[in-house]
Each structure stands twice: as C-alpha cells, then as structure tokens.
N, C-alpha and C positions, 0 to 999 in steps of 0.2 A: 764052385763048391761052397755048398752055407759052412757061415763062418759059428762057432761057437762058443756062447759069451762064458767069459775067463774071471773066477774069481780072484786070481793075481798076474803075477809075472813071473815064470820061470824062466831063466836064459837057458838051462840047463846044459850048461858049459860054453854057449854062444856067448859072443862080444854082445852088450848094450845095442849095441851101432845097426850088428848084423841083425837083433831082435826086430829093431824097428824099422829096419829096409823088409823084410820079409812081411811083417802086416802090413808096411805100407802096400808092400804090393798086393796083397789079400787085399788092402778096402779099394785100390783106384781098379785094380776085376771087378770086385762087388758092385761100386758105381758106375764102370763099364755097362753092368746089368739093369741100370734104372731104377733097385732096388731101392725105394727111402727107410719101408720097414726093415730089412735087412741091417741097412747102414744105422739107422738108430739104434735095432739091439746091439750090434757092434763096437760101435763106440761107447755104451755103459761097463765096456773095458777098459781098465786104465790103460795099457798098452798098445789098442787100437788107438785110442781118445789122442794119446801121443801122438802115434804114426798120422794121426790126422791132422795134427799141428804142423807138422812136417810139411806136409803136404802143401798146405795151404802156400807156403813162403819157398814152392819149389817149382819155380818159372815156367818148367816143360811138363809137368804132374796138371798144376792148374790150366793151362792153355789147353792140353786136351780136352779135359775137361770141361770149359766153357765152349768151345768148338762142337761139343756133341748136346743135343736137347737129350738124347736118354740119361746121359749121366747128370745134366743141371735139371731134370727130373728125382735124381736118387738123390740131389743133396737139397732138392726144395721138400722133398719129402720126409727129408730128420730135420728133426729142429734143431736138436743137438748140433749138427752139420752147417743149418743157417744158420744156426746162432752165431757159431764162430765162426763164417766165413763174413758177416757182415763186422764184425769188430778187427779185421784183419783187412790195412788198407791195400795188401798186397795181393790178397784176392779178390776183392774187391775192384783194383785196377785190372785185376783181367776179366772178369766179368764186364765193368763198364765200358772196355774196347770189345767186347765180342757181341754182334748183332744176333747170334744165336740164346748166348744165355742173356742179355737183356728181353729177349721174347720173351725165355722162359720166365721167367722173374712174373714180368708186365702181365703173364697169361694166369697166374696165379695170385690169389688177392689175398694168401697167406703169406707168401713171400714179397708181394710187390708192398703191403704195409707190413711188415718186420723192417722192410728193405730204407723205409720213409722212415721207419721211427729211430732209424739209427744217422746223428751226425754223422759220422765216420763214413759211412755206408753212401751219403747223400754228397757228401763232398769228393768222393773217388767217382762219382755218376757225374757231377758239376765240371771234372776237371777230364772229361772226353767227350769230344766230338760225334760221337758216334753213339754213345747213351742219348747225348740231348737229344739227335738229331729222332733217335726211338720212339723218345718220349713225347713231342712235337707231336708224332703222326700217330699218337696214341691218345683215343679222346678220355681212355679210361682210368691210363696211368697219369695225366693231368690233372684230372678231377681229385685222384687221392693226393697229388703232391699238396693242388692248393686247399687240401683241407687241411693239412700242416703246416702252420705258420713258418716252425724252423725251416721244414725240407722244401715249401717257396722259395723263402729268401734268399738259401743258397743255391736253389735253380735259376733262378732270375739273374742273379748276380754274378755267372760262369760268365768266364770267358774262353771257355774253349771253342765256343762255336766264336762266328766275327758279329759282333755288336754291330746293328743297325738300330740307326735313327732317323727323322728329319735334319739335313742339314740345315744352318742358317740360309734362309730362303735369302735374294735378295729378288727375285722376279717369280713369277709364276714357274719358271719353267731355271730360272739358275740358282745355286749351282748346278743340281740335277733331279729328277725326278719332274712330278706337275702339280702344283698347286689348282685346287679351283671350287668352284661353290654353285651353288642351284644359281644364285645370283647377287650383285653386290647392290649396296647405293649409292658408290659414284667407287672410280677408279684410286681414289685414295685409300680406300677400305677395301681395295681385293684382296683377293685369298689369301696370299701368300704374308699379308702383313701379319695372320695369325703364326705364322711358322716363322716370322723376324728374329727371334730370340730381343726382343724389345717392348717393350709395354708400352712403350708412348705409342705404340700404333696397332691397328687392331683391321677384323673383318667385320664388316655393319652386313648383312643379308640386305637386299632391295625391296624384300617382301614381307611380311609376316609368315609365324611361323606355320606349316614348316619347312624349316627349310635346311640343306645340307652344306656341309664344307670336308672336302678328304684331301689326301696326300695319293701320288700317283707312284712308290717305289720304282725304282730303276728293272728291280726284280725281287719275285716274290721274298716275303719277310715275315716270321711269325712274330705277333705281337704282346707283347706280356703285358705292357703300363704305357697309359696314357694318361696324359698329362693334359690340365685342363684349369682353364683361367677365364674365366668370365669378363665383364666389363668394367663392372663397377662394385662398387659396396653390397652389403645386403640390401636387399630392396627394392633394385635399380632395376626401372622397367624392363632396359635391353637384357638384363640377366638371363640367362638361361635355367628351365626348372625341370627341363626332362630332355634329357639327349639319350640313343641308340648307337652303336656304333654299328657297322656295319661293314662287310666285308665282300670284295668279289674279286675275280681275276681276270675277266672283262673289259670289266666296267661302266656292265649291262646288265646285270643279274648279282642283285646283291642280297647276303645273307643278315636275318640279324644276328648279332654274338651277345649281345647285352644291353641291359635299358637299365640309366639310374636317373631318380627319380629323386631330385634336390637340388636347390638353388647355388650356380655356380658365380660364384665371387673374386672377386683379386686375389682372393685364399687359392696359393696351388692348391688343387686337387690330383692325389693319384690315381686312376681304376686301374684295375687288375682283371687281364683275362687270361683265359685258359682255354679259346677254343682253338683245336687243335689242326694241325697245316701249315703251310705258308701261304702267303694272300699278296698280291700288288698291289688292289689298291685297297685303302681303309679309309672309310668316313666315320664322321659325325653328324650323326641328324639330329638334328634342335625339334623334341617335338611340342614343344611352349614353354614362353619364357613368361619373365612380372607381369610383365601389361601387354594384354594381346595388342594393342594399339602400336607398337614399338614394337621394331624390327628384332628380331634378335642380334646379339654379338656375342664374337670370342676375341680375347686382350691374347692368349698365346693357345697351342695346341702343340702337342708332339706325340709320336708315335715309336716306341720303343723295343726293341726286339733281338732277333737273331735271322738272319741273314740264309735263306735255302743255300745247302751245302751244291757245288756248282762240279 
C-alpha cells in the first residue's frame, strides 16, 4: 500500500513506541518492494525518518534487508536512506558481511561513491572479510576506492582478510614460496637476496636489460604495494628507470598490471596497485635501467597483499 507523506505526528491515543513499530513496519513492506522513490517520499516524514533510524540499529530488520538485492535496491535508491545508512556503523556491518548487498552497492556508482566518500562507511567494509574479498574480484569498485586517497588507505590497511607478504627469503625456495629471475651474474646475487630483508645484499641480473625477478606465492595473493629499492644512489648505472609488474597464475602467461617510469634508488619506493583478483606468481620486469652497459639490480623487493580466501 503507498505510503502517504504526513505533515506531522498524530499518535492519536497510540503509545510513541506503538507509532513507530507500525511505520516501521510500513517502510521494511515498502523496501520489501524495491521502492527508492516510494522510500524517499516516505522518509520526508518525520515519523517515518524515525522509524527508519530504528531500523537501521535493528539486527534482524537490517539482515533482511541486505540478504535481499530488491530491497538494497529501494535503499540505494533514497538518498535519504543511504545517507543514513552509511553514517550508521551498525548498518553498515551488515551490509559489509552480506555478499548480496555489497553487489548492490558495487553495481551502482551512486551508492558505491557515497559508500567511498564516507569514513565510517569504509572502515565497517575494511573490518569484513567478505567486503574485501568483493571488492578484490571487482576491477571497478577498485578503481573508485583507489581514486580516494582516505578510502585506499583504510582498505589497504584491513586486517580482516590474512595479510600476505614475502617472507624473509633465506634460499630461493625457503622459507616458502620460489624466488627466481630471467638470470643472475654469479650465485651471490640470486634472486632471493632481493627478498633478504637486508640491504648489504642484492639481485645483479646476468644480462642487460630486460630483464625480470618475481616471487612464486604458496597461493594465489592480491596485491596492493610493492616495495622497491634500487641499487644505489641516484645516478648509478645498475639503477633501475622503468619496471612493469606483472602478474600470472602459471607462470607462463603473464599479464601487465602497471609500468613506472622513474629511477629506482636506496629511497624505498612504494607502488600501489589495484588490479583486481588474486595471482601467484608476481614479477618485476626491469625494462631499462642508468647505463644500458650495466646489468640491472634490485637492493630489496616485496610484495604485499591479502591472501585468497581458502
């Protein structure tokens, strides 16, 4: 039954209590119905507007509700409705556990930036396994996270999924995973001394560029930042001035994800990616460094990420 907007509040002899359990039930019908225009003239009730505050912080109200795509249709379609459902970390935690309404959200690019522009909003998505894991397999809800510096940061920086890295290498192959390179120039500078967590020792390539060095994961990993350490000072021929990263699950068919294009130095460097999936193995291809004459080198590398849910 459409609902019909109310210039006040009558209880007219009803308890407060009783008023707003009875709209409430009127708006979770309405959103039942997929309704956003409904739902938005609705709540320009102050009575609804209430019963919809209600709502929000009522455990078994909102889990229905993210559980069905028609009704996270009728509240991406008020704004009124996302506005406050993103400033409510209570709704917010049931949206970011349900795979249903994070689609909805992600499939909407009214709601998936409202959803980015709100802290609050980003930190209830950071602090579930089941948001990140969405957003990972979503090349488009990536794209808008990392175009917000805030709602990066706090994606990157979750720990709800399990934090993967390189470990400290001590061999190609221990502790675990595989270190390896197109090619070295003597066995003190194999691959793995880039993944040491030591700077007194380093990977020398055998060749000129180009040439590549990756990490072998135990199991696929999405990667957000890599870390990147050069040889030497500025200037130094082995430096590196253009690397690709590159991605496969193979580790015969590799994809590119990114090309920077700037001389890498004893200055950590961080890149930031966002291509979306998990991957096993991930490279770094050197494709020219100072002096073509000189081999390229990397002094450290790591690879940083979250861990495909198992």
């Amino acid at each position: 039954m459409p609902i019909r907007k109310r210039s006040g509040i009558s209880t007219g002899g009803a308890s407060l209590s009783d008023m707003v359990l009875s709209k409430k039930n009127e708006l979770l019908n309405l959103i039942s119905q997929g309704d956003g225009s409904s739902l938005e003239s609705a709540l320009q009730d102050l009575g609804y507007y209430v019963a919809f505050l209600d709502i929000l912080y009522d455990t078994t109200a909102m889990n229905s509700i993210v559980s069905s795509s028609t009704s996270m249709n009728a509240i991406i379609g008020s704004s009124t409705a996302l506005n406050n459902v993103i400033k409510s970390p209570a709704a917010m935690s049931a949206i970011a556990g349900s795979s249903t309404a994070m689609n909805a959200i992600i499939n909407s690019s009214t709601a998936l930036n409202t959803v980015i522009g709100s802290s609050t909003a980003m930190y209830a998505i950071a602090g579930s396994a089941t948001a990140i894991d969405i957003i990972i397999k979503s090349q488009t809800a990536l794209n808008a996270i990392k175009g917000n510096s805030t709602a990066w940061n706090i994606f990157i920086n979750s720990n709800a999924s399990t934090v993967k890295e390189v470990p400290k290498m001590t061999s190609n192959t221990a502790p675990e995973g595989v270190a390896s390179a197109s090619s070295i120039s003597s066995s003190s500078y194999d691959a793995f001394y880039a993944f040491d967590k030591d700077y007194g020792a380093y990977w020398i390539a055998g060749g000129a560029s180009p040439q590549w060095i990756q990490y072998k994961f135990v199991s696929p990993v999405f990667v957000h930042t890599v870390m990147v350490v050069g040889f030497y000072s500025a200037g130094n021929g082995y430096n590196p001035t253009s690397i690709t990263i590159q991605v496969s699950n193979d580790g015969s068919n590799f994809t590119d994800v990114a090309t920077f294009n700037q001389e890498f130095t004893t200055v950590i460097t961080n890149l930031y990616l966002n291509k979306s999936g998990y991957y096993q193995y991930w490279r770094v291809k050197v494709n020219s460094n100072v002096t073509s004459s000189n081999n390229p080198a990397i002094r450290e590398l790591n690879f940083r990420g979250f861990k495909q849910p198992t």
